[in-house]
N, C-alpha and C positions, 0 to 999 in steps of 0.2 A: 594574518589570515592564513589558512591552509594553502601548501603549495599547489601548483597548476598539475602538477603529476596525481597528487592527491582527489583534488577536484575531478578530472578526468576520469579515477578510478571510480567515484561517485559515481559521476556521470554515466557510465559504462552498466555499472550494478543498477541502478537505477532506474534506468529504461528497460533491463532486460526484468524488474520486478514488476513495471508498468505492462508492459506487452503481453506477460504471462498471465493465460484466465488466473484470476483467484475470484472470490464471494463478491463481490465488487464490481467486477466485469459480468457475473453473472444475472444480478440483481439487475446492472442497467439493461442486459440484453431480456431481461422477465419483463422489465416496466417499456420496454417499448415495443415489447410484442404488443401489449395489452393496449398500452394507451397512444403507442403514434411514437414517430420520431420528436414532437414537439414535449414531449411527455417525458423523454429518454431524455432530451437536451436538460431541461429543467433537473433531475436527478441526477444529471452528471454533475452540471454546477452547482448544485446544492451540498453534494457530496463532498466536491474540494472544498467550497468556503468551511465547511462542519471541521475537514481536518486540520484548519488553519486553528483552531483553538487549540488542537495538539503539537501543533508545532511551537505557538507563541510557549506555553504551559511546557513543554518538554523544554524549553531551551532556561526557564525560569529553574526549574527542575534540577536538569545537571548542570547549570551553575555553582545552585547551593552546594551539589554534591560533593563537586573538585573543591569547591571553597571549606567542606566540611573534612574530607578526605578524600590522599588523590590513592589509598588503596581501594576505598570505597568504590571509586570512579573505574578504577582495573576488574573490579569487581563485576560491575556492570557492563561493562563490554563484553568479559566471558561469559558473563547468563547473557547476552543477550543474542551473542553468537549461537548460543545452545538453545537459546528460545527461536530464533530462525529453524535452524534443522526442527527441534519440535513441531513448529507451524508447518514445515514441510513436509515433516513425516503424516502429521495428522490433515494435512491437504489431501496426501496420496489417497488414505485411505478412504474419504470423504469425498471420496471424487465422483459428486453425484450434481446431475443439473437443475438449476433454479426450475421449476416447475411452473411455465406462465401462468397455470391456472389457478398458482396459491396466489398472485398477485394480482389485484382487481385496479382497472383505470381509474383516475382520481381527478385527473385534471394538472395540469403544468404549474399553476400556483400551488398546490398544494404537494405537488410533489416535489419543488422546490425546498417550499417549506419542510416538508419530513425529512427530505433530503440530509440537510443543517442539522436537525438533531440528531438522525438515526447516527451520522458520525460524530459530531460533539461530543454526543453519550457513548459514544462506541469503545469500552476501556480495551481492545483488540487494538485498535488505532495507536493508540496510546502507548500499549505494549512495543507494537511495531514500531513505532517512532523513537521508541526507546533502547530499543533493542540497534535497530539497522544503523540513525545518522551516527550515534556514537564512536561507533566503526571509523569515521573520518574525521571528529575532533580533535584535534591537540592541545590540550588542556590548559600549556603553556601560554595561549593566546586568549584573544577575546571568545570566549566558549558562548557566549549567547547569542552573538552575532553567527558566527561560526554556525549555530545549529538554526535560527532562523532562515538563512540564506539557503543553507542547506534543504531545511523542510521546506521552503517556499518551490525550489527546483523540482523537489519530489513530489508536491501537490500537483504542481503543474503538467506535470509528464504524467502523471495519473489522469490529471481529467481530461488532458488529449486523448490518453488511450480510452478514457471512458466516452468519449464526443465523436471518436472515430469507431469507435464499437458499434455505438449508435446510431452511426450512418448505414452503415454495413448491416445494422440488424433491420432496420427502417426495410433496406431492402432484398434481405434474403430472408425472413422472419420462417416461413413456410419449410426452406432450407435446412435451415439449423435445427428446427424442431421434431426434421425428421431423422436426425442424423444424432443420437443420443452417443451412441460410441465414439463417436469423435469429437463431443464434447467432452466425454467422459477419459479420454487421452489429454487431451489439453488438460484439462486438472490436473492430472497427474504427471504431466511434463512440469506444470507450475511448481507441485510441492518438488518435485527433483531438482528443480533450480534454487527454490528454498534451500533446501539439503544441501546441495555444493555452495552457494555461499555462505551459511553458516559456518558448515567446515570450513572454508579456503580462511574465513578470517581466521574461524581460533586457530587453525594450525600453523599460518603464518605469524600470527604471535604469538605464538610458542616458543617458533625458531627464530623470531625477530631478539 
């Protein structure tokens, strides 16, 4: 298994990726303008179980890949490093707010339910998943385990920050809706936090 230093360094990236508005944070704080905190809870956990299919499926994934090559696999870390800075560049620039009015109430069961798919289907997820746990794989080990455990930590620290989003939107809704510019900052702090981790990894494995 990866070591404890390793892990930590997860750990560390990981939350700071959770805590940062991105599309995700915004969509729950749209759906529980509209439909209620009980609306907003439902969509946050629908949302994690949906990325649990990219985790099992990502860890199936770069398996094969090391097993097929492990240049392939070096491969894949540096686009994926460069596919972070890209998601952050193009965060920056997109740094506009979920609009509660595109998003109509629906009900807890069903927003549930959409929940699970919209991320299932979500090939961004996927990307992301593919791109970030890599980063702390060591190939030489059990690599399915390794990236399961790994995405399992990362769902989880997502749908807290999505449950706690949604507390907080529950009750400052009026708040935040009037305060577009400081929404529109938090986005664009997120893609700059994108941007420095992609950088920090590929150019410490460069020098590595």
């Amino acid at each position: 298994m990866f070591s404890f230093q390793t892990f930590l360094l997860f750990l560390a990236a990981a939350t700071v990726i959770a805590i940062t508005p991105g599309p995700g944070i915004f969509y729950i704080v749209a759906r529980t303008f509209t439909g209620g905190r009980a609306e907003g809870v439902a969509s946050s956990v629908g949302l994690g179980l949906g990325g649990l299919v990219h985790v099992f499926g990502g860890a199936a994934g770069v398996s094969a890949l090391i097993m097929a090559s492990a240049e392939a696999f070096t491969t894949l870390k540096v686009a994926g490093a460069l596919y972070l800075i890209w998601l952050g560049a193009k965060t920056w620039r997109e740094a506009r707010f979920v609009d509660p009015a595109d998003v109509q109430a629906i009900g807890s069961g069903r927003a549930f339910r959409e929940g699970i798919i919209v991320e299932a289907l979500n090939p961004k997820t996927a990307a992301f998943f593919l791109a970030f746990i890599p980063q702390f794989v060591d190939p030489s080990i059990n690599v399915p385990t390794q990236f399961v455990v790994l995405g399992l930590v990362s769902v989880a620290l997502n749908t807290s920050a999505d449950l706690i989003v949604t507390y907080w939107a529950a009750r400052a809704k009026d708040g935040f809706a009037r305060r577009p510019s400081f929404i529109r900052r938090m986005r664009q702090a997120s893609g700059a936090v994108m941007c420095g981790l992609g950088a920090t990894l590929l150019f410490a494995r460069r020098n590595g």
